[in-house]
C-alpha positions as CSV (number, residue, x, y, z in Angstrom):
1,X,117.6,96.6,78.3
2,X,115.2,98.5,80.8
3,X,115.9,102.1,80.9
4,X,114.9,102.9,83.8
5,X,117.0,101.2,85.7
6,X,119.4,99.5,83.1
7,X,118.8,95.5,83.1
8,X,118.3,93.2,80.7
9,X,115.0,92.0,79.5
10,X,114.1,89.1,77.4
11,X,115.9,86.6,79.7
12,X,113.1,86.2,82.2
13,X,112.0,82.1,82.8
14,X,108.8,81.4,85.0
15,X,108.5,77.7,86.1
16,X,106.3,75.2,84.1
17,X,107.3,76.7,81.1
18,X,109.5,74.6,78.9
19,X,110.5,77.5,76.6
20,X,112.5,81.3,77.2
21,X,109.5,83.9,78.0
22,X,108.9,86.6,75.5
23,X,106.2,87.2,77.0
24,X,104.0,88.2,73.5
25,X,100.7,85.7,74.3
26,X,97.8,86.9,76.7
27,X,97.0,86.7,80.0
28,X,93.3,85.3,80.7
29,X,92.1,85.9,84.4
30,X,88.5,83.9,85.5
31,X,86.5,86.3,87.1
32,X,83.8,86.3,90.3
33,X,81.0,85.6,87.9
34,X,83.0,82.7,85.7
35,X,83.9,85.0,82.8
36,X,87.4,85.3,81.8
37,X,89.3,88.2,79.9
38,X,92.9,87.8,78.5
39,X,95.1,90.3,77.5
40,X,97.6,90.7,75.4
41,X,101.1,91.1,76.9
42,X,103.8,92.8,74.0
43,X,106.7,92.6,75.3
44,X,108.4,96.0,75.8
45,X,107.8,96.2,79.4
46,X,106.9,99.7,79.6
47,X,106.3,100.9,82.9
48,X,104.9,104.4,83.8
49,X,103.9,106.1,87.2
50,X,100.5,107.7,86.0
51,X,99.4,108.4,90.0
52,X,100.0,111.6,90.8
53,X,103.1,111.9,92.9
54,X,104.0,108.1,91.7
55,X,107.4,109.1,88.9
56,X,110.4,110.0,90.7
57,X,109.3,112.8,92.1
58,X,108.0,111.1,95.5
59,X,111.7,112.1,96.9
60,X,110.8,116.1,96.4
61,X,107.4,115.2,97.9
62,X,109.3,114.0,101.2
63,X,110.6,117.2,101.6
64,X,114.4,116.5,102.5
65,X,117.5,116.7,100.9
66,X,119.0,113.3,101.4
67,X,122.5,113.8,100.9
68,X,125.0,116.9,101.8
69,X,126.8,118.3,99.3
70,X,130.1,118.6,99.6
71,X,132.9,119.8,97.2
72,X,134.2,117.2,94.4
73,X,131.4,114.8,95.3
74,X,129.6,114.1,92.1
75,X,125.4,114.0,92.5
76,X,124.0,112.0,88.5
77,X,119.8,112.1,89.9
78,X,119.7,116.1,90.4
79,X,118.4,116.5,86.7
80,X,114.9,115.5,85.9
81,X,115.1,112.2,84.7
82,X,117.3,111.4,88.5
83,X,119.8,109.1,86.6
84,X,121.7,109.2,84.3
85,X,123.0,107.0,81.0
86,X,125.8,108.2,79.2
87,X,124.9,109.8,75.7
88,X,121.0,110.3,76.3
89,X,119.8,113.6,76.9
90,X,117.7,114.1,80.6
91,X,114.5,114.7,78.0
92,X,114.5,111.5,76.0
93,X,115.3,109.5,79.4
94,X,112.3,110.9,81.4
95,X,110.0,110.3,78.3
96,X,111.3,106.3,77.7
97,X,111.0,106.0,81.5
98,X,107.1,107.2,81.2
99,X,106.1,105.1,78.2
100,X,108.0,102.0,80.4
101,X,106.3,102.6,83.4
102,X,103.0,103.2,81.6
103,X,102.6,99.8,80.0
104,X,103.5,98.0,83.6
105,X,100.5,100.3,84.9
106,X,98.0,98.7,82.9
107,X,99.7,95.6,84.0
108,X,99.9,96.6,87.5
109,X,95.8,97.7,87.0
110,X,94.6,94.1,85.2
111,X,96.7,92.2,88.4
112,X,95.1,94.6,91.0
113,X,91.5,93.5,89.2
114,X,92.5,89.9,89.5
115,X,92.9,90.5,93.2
116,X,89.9,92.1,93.8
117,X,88.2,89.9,92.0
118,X,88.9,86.6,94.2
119,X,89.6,88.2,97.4
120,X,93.3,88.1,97.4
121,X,95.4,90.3,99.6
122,X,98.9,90.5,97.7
123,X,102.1,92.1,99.1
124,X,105.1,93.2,97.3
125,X,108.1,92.1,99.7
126,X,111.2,94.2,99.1
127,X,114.7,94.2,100.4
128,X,118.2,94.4,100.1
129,X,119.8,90.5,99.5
130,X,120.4,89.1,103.1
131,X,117.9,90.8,105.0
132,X,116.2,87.2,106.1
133,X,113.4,87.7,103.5
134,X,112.9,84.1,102.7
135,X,113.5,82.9,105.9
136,X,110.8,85.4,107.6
137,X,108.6,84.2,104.8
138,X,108.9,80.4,105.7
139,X,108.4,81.3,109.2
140,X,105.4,83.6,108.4
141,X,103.4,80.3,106.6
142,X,104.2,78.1,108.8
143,X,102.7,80.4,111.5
144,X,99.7,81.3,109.4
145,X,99.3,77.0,108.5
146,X,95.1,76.3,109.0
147,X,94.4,80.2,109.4
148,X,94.3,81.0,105.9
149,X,95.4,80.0,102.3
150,X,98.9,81.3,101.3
151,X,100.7,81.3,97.4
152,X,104.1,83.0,96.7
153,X,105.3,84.2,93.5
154,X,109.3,84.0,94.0
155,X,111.9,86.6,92.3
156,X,115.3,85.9,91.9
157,X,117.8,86.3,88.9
158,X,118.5,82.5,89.3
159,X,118.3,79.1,90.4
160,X,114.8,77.9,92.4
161,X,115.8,77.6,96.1
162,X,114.1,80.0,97.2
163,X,110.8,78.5,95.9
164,X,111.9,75.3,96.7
165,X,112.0,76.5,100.3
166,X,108.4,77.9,100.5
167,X,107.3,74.7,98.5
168,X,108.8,72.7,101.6
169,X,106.4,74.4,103.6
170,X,103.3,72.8,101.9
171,X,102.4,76.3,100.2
172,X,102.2,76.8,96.6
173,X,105.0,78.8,94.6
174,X,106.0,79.2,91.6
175,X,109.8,81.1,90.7
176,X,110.4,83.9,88.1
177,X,113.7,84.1,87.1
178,X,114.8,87.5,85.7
179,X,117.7,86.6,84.2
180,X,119.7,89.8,83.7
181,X,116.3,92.0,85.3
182,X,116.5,93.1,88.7
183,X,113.1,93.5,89.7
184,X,110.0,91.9,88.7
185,X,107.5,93.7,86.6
186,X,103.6,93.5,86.7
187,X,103.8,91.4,83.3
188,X,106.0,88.9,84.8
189,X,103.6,88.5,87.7
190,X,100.3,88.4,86.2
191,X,102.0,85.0,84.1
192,X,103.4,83.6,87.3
193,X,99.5,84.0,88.6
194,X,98.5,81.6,85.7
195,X,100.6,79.2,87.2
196,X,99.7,79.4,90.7
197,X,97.1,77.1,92.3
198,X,95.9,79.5,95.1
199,X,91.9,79.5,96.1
200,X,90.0,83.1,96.7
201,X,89.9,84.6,100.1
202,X,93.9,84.1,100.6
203,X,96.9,86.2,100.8
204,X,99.8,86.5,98.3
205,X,103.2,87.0,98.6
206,X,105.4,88.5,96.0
207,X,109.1,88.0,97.3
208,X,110.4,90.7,95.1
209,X,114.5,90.1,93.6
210,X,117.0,91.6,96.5
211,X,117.6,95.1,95.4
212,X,116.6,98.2,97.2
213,X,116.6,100.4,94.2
214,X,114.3,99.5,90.9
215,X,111.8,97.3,92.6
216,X,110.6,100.6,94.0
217,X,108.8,101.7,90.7
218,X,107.4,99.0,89.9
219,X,103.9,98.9,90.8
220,X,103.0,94.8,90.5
221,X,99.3,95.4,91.7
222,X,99.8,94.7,95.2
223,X,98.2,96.0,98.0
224,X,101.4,97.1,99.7
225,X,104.7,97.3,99.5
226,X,106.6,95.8,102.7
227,X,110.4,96.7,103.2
228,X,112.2,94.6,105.2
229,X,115.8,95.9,106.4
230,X,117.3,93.6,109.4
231,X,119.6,95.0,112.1
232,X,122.4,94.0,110.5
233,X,122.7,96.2,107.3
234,X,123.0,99.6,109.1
235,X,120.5,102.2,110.2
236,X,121.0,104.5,107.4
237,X,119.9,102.5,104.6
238,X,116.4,104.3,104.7
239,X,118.5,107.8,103.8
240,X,120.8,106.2,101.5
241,X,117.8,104.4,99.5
242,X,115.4,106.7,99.9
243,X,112.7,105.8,97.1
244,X,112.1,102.2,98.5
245,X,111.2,103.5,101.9
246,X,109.3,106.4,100.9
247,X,107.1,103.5,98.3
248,X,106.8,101.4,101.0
249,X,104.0,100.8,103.9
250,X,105.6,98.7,106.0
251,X,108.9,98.1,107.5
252,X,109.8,95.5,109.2
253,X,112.8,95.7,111.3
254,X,114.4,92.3,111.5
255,X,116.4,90.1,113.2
256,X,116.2,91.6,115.9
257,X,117.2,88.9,118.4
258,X,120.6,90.5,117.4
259,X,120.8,93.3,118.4
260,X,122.5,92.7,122.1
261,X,125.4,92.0,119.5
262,X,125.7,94.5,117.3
263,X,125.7,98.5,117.3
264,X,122.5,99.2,115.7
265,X,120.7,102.4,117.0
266,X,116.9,101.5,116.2
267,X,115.5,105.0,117.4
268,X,117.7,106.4,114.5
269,X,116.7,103.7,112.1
270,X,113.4,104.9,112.3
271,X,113.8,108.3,112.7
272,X,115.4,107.9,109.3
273,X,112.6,105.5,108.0
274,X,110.5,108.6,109.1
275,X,111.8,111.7,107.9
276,X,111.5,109.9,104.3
277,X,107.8,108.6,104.4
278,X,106.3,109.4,107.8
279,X,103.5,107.3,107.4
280,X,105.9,104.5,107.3
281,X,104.3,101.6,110.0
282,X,106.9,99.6,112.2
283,X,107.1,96.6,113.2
284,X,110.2,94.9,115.2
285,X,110.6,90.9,114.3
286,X,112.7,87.9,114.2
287,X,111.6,84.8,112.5
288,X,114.6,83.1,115.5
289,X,113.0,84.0,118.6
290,X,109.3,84.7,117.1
291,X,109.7,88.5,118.5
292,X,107.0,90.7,116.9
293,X,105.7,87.8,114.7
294,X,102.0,87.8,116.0
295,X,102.0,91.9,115.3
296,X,103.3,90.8,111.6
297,X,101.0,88.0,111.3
298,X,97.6,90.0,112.8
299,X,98.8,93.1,110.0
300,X,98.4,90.2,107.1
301,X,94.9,88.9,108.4
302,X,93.2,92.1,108.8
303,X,94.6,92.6,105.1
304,X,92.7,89.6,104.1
305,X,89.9,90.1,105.7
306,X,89.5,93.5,104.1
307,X,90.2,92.5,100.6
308,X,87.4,88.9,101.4
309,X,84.9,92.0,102.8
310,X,85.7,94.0,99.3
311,X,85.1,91.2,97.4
312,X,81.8,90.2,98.9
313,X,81.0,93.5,98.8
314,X,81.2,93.3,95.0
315,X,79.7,90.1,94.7
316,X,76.4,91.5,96.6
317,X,76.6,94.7,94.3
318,X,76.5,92.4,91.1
319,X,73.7,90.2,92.4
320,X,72.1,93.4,93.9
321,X,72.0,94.9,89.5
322,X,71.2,91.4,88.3
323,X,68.3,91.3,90.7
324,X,67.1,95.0,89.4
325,X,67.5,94.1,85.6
326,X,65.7,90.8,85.9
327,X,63.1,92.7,87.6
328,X,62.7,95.3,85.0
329,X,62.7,92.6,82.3
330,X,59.7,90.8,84.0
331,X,57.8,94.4,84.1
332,X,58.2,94.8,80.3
333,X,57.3,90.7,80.1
């Protein structure tokens, strides 16, 4: 069981594997330069925030109390560990949850060199089940189809539909089942990258398992973290889950083409969305009527065509040192 956030590990299944995962083999990642590095991948899915201001903390950094106190209501996050598990002292459940969140950094730090590496610009996409994730990610490759290349590394606790649905699409996915787990982990994503036939220079989209709570500290080596929240879950839910939005880079409002039937006060939503992380960027969109997709779709290009200038960047670097070194050798000749 993860103790950070309490589900159950050892039960996670990634397509084209005939077998459970332990995960106890290596990864092995080719590089720019046609070398390739594996590492090996224990399984005790440690995960620790080693950034400053990355533990749970970040809420204290926002600078708001998010909830009023009021007499008999019970607050279990007010001691340093921010949770609680009966019978385990605030002490032993900060320290597990730094050794957990420590081994998914290194993950987190292998996956983010992977991405560097071949010019990938990877997303985390987080939500609350419903939300229209999986439908605003259909609508957002077929709208992106002969601009650039697209994979998708699907989280869910079961079944394959949702990759099923981006497969329809003509773009590579491949499904991690978590089993018991509620979010996905770096380790889980660096094997599902194994499996998934994407070329360098693309984008990748992690749909992260519905839950506005764990996947929130777990860093998977993305580029950013992208809440979605649609118009029909309530404009609160950026106080009442507080760590997601404050993790978070993006929001996208969605759904929006309902809003001439519903209640839903957007200027509070985001007033909300803001007094947790005020760097928080919004966009408005509805995979229905297309509203503020071309604003959505124009934020993921200029992400790829950052991380393809990174990359080439690199690449020049490394033939820029070969170039010196062969040149020094000739001197000595």
């Amino acid at each position: 069981m993860c103790t950070v956030c309490g589900c159950g590990q050892g039960e996670t299944h990634i397509e084209g594997q005939e077998h459970e995962h332990p995960h106890d083999h290596a990864h092995e990642h080719t590089h720019a330069d046609g070398t390739t590095h594996s590492h090996p991948h224990p399984h005790e899915h440690s995960h620790e925030h080693t950034e400053p201001g990355h533990a749970h903390d970040h809420l204290h950094d926002a600078g708001a109390t998010h909830y009023h106190e009021h007499k008999g209501d019970l607050h279990y996050g007010l001691g340093p560990a921010h949770a609680h598990a009966p019978g385990m002292s605030q002490e032993r459940m900060v320290k597990i949850e730094q050794d957990i969140l420590g081994k998914n950094n290194a993950y987190a730090t292998e996956n983010r060199q992977y991405f560097a590496e071949h010019g990938l610009f990877a997303v985390n996409l987080v939500s609350s089940p419903g939300s229209g994730k999986t439908t605003l990610l259909v609508k957002t490759i077929q709208d992106l189809a002969g601009r650039l290349p697209v994979g998708v590394v699907e989280g869910d606790q079961q079944t394959s539909f949702d990759a099923d649905r981006i497969r329809a699409t003509g773009a590579p996915a491949v499904q991690v089942n978590t089993g018991r787990g509620c979010h996905l982990d770096a380790h889980m994503v660096g094997h599902a990258l194994e499996r998934l036939s994407l070329p360098d220079d693309g984008l990748l989209m992690i749909e992260n398992v519905g839950n506005l709570v764990c996947p929130s500290a777990f860093d998977l080596g993305e580029a950013h973290k992208v809440v979605i929240l649609s118009v029909t879950e309530g404009e609160d839910k950026p106080l009442k889950y507080p760590d997601m939005f404050h993790a978070a880079d993006l929001m996208l409002l969605n759904k929006v083409d309902l809003l001439p039937h519903l209640t839903f006060d957007v200027d509070r939503c985001v007033e909300y969305a803001h007094r947790i992380n005020p760097k928080l960027e919004v966009l408005k969109v509805s995979a229905t009527s297309g509203e503020g997709m071309e604003r959505w779709l124009a934020w993921l290009t200029e992400g790829v065509d950052v991380a393809i200038a990174a990359r080439q960047q690199n690449v020049n670097l490394l033939k820029k040192r070969i170039a010196e070194l062969e040149a020094r050798l000739a001197a000595k000749g």
